[in-house]
C-alpha positions as CSV (number, residue, x, y, z in Angstrom):
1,X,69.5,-43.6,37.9
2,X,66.5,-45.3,38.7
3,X,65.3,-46.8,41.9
4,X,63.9,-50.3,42.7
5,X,63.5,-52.8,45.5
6,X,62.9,-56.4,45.7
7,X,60.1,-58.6,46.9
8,X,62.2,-60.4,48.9
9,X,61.8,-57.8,51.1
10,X,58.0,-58.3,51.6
11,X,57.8,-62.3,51.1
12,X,54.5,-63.3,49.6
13,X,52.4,-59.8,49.5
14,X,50.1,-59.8,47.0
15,X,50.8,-58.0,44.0
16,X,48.7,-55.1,44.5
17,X,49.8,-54.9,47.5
18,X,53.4,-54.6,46.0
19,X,52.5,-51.8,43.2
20,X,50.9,-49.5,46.0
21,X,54.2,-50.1,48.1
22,X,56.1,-49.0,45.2
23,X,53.8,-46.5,44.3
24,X,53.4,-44.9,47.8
25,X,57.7,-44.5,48.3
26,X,58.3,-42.8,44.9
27,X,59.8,-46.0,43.5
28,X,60.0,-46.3,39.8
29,X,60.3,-50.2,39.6
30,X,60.1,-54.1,41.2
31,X,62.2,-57.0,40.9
32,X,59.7,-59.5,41.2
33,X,61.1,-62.8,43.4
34,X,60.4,-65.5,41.0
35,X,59.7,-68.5,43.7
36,X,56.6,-70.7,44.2
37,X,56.1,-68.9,47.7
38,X,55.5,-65.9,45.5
39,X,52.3,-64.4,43.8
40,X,54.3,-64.7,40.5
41,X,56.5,-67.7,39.5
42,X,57.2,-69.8,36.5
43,X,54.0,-72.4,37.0
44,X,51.3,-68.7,37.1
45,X,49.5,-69.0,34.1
46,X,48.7,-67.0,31.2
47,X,45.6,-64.8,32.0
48,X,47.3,-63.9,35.6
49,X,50.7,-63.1,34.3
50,X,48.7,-60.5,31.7
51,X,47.0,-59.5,34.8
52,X,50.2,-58.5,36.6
53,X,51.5,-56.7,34.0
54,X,48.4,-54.6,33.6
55,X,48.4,-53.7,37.1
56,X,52.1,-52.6,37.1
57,X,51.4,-50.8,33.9
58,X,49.0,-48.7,34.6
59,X,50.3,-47.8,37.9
60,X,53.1,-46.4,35.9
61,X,55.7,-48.9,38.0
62,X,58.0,-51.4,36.2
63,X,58.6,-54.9,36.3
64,X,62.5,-54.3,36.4
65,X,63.5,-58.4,36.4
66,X,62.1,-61.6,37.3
67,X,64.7,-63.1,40.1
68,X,64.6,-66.6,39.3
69,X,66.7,-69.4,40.9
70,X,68.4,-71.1,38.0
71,X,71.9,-72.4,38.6
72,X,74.1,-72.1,35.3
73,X,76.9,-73.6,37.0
74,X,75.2,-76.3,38.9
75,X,76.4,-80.1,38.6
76,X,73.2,-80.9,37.0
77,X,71.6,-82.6,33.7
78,X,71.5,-79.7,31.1
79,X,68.1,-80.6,30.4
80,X,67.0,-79.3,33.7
81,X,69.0,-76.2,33.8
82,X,68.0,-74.8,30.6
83,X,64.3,-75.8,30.9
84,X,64.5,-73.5,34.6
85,X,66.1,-70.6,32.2
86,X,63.6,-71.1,29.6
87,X,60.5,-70.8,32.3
88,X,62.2,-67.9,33.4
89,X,62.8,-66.1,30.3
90,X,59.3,-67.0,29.2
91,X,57.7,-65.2,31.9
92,X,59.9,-62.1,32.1
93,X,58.7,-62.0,28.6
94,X,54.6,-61.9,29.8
95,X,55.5,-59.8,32.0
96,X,57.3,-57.3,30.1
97,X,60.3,-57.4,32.2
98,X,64.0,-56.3,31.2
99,X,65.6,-58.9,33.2
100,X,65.8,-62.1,34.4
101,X,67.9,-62.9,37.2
102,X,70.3,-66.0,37.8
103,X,73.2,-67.1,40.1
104,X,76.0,-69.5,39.4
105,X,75.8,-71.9,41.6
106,X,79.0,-74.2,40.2
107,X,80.7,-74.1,44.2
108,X,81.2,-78.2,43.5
109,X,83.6,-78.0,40.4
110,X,86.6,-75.9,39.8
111,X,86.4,-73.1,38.4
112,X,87.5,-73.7,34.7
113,X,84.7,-75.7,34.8
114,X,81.8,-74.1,36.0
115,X,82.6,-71.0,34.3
116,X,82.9,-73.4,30.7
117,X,79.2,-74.9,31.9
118,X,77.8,-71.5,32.7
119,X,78.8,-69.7,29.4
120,X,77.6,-72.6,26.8
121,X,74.4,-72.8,28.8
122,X,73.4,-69.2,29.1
123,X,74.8,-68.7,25.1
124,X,72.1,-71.7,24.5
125,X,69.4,-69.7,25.6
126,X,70.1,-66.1,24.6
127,X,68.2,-66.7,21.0
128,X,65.4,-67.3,23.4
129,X,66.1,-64.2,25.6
130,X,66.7,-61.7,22.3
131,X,62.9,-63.5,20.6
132,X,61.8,-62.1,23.8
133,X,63.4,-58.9,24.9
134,X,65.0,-60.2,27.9
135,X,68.4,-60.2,29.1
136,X,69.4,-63.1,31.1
137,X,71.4,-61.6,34.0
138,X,74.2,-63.6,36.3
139,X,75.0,-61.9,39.7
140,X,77.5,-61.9,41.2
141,X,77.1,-64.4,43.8
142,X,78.2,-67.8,45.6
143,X,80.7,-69.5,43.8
144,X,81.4,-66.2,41.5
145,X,81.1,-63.2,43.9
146,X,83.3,-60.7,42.0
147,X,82.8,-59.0,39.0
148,X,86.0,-60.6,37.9
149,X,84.5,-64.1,38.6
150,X,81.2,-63.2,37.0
151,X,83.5,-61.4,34.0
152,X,85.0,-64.8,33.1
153,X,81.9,-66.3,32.2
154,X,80.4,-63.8,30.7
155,X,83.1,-62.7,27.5
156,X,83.2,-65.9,26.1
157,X,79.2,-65.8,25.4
158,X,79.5,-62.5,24.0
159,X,75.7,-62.3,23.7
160,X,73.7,-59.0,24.1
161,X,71.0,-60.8,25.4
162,X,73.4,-62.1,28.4
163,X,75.3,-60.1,31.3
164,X,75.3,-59.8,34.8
165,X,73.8,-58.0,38.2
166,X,76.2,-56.8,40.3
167,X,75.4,-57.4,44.0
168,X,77.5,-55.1,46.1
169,X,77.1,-57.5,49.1
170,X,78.7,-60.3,47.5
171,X,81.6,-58.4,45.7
172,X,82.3,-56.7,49.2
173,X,82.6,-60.6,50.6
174,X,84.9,-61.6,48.1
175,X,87.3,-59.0,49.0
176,X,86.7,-57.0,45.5
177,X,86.9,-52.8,46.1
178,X,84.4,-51.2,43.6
179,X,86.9,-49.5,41.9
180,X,88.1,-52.9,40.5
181,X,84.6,-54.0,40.8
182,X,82.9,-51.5,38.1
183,X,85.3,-52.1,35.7
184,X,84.9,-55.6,35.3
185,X,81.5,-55.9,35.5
186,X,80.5,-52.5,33.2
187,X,80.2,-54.2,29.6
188,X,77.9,-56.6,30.9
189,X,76.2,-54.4,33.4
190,X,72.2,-54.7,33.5
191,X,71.4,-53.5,36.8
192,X,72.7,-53.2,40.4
193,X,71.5,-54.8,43.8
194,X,72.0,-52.1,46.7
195,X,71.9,-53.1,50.6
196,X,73.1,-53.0,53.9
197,X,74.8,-55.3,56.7
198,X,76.2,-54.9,60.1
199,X,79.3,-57.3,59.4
200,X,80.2,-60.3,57.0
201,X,79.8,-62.6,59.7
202,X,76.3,-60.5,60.5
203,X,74.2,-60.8,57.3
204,X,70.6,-59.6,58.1
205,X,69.2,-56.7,56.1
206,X,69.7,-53.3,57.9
207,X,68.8,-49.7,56.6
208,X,70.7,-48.4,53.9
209,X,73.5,-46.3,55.2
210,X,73.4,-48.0,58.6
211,X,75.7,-51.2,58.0
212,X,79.2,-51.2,56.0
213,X,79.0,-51.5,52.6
214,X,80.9,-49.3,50.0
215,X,77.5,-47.9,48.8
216,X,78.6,-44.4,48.5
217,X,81.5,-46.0,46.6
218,X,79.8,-48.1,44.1
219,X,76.9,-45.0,43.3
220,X,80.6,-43.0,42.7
221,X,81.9,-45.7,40.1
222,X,78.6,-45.9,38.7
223,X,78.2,-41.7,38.4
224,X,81.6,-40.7,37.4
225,X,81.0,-43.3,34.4
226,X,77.9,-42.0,33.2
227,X,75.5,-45.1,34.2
228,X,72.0,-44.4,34.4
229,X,70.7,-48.0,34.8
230,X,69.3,-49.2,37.5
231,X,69.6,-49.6,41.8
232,X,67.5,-51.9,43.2
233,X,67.5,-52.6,47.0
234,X,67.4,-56.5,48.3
235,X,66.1,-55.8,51.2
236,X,66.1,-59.7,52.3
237,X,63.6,-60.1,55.2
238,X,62.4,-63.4,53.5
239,X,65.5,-65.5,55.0
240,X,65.9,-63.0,58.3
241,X,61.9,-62.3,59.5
242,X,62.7,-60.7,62.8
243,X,64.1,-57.9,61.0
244,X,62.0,-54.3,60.3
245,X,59.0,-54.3,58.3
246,X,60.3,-53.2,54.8
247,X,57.4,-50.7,54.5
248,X,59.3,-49.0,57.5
249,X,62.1,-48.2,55.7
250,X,61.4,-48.2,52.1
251,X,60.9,-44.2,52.5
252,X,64.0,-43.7,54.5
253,X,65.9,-46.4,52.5
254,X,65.4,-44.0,48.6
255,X,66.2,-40.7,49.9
256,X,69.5,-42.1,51.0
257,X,70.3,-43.2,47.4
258,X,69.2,-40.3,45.8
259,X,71.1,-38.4,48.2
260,X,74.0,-40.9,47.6
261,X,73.0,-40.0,43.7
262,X,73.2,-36.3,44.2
263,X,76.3,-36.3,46.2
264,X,78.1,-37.8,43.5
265,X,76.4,-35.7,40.5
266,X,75.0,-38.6,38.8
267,X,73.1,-37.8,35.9
């Protein structure tokens, strides 16, 4: 598998800033916070988007997914929705990026209905995600924590070009063991968010292997089935600043998953 970590982790560091970080820790890719606070967001324009991607490039580091804020679910005009998705696919696709990343966000309708609203709006734009060789990912998250939740959504639109990120935090939180987790979640499987927490009611970032989550358990699912996608860790010192610097622990943080990955034989 390959290793990653989010800019949420370092909120607002420049982008060269960012490839050296990646580059000093041994870490083979970024997902890229796509927010106006951010050096890269949907508004950056053309000649600075090439610019990024150049600087990844030939640092030999990957742009793994653009983590946008679209809400497929939301109670909101379509128009809206699917112009956020379209920004976001768009600049995945300057940027050369696998993924773009969105949540579901439907918590104010029931479920029948937010899943139906999620699925015809991300099946509108995967013809835009496949022109551009992006998938459009949901995680599991909010008002669909669990891969089964996220699963629902996803089968109908039966698109290549759609699937899903599996956050271990927010599966954990719905009560979802990662034995049922995987399974649900593997056709549509584009990468995996790793972290660490002391409790559910305690949600601030800690070191991997310090908190409680089933990470051993989720790098065993993913192993003993032959994955060899991606584990990126959302390390989220954006919403809890008082935490350790991420440049602390980023060193600390992939030698516990590849000795997670080693322990359990993955390829």
């Amino acid at each position: 598998m390959k290793l990653a970590f989010s800019t949420l982790a370092v909120p607002g560091l420049p982008v060269p800033e960012v490839v050296r970080l990646a580059g000093a820790y041994g870490y083979d890719g970024v997902e890229l916070r796509a927010h106006p606070e951010e050096p890269v967001h949907p508004g950056t324009g053309a000649a600075e988007r090439a610019r990024v991607a150049g600087e990844f490039a030939e640092a030999g580091v990957r742009i793994l997914a653009v983590a946008g804020y679209a809400r497929v679910a939301a109670e909101a005009a379509d128009e809206a929705v699917l112009g956020e998705l379209e920004e976001l696919i768009r600049l995945a696709g300057d940027l050369g990026a696998a993924y773009v990343r969105v949540f579901p966000g439907g918590g104010g309708l029931p479920a029948a209905e937010a899943d139906a609203l999620a699925a015809r709006r991300l099946g509108a734009v995967a013809p835009l995600a496949a022109d551009r060789d992006v998938r459009v990912l949901l995680e599991t998250h909010d008002s669909h924590p669990r891969a089964a939740d996220t699963a629902r959504v996803l089968g109908p639109v039966g698109h290549p070009s759609v699937g899903a990120v599996w956050d271990v935090l927010h599966t954990w939180l719905g009560g979802e063991d990662p034995a049922a987790s995987f399974p649900a979640i593997a056709p549509h499987l584009g990468y995996v968010q790793v972290k660490d927490v002391a409790s559910a009611q305690d949600p601030a970032p800690l070191a991997l292997g310090s908190g409680v989550l089933p990470l051993g358990a989720c790098v065993g699912e993913l192993s003993r089935a032959g994955w060899d996608g991606w584990l990126s860790w959302e390390y989220e010192k954006r919403w809890h600043p008082h935490t350790a610097d991420f440049a602390q622990l980023a060193g600390p943080g992939r030698q516990y998953l590849l000795g997670l990955l080693a322990g359990a034989g993955a390829p």
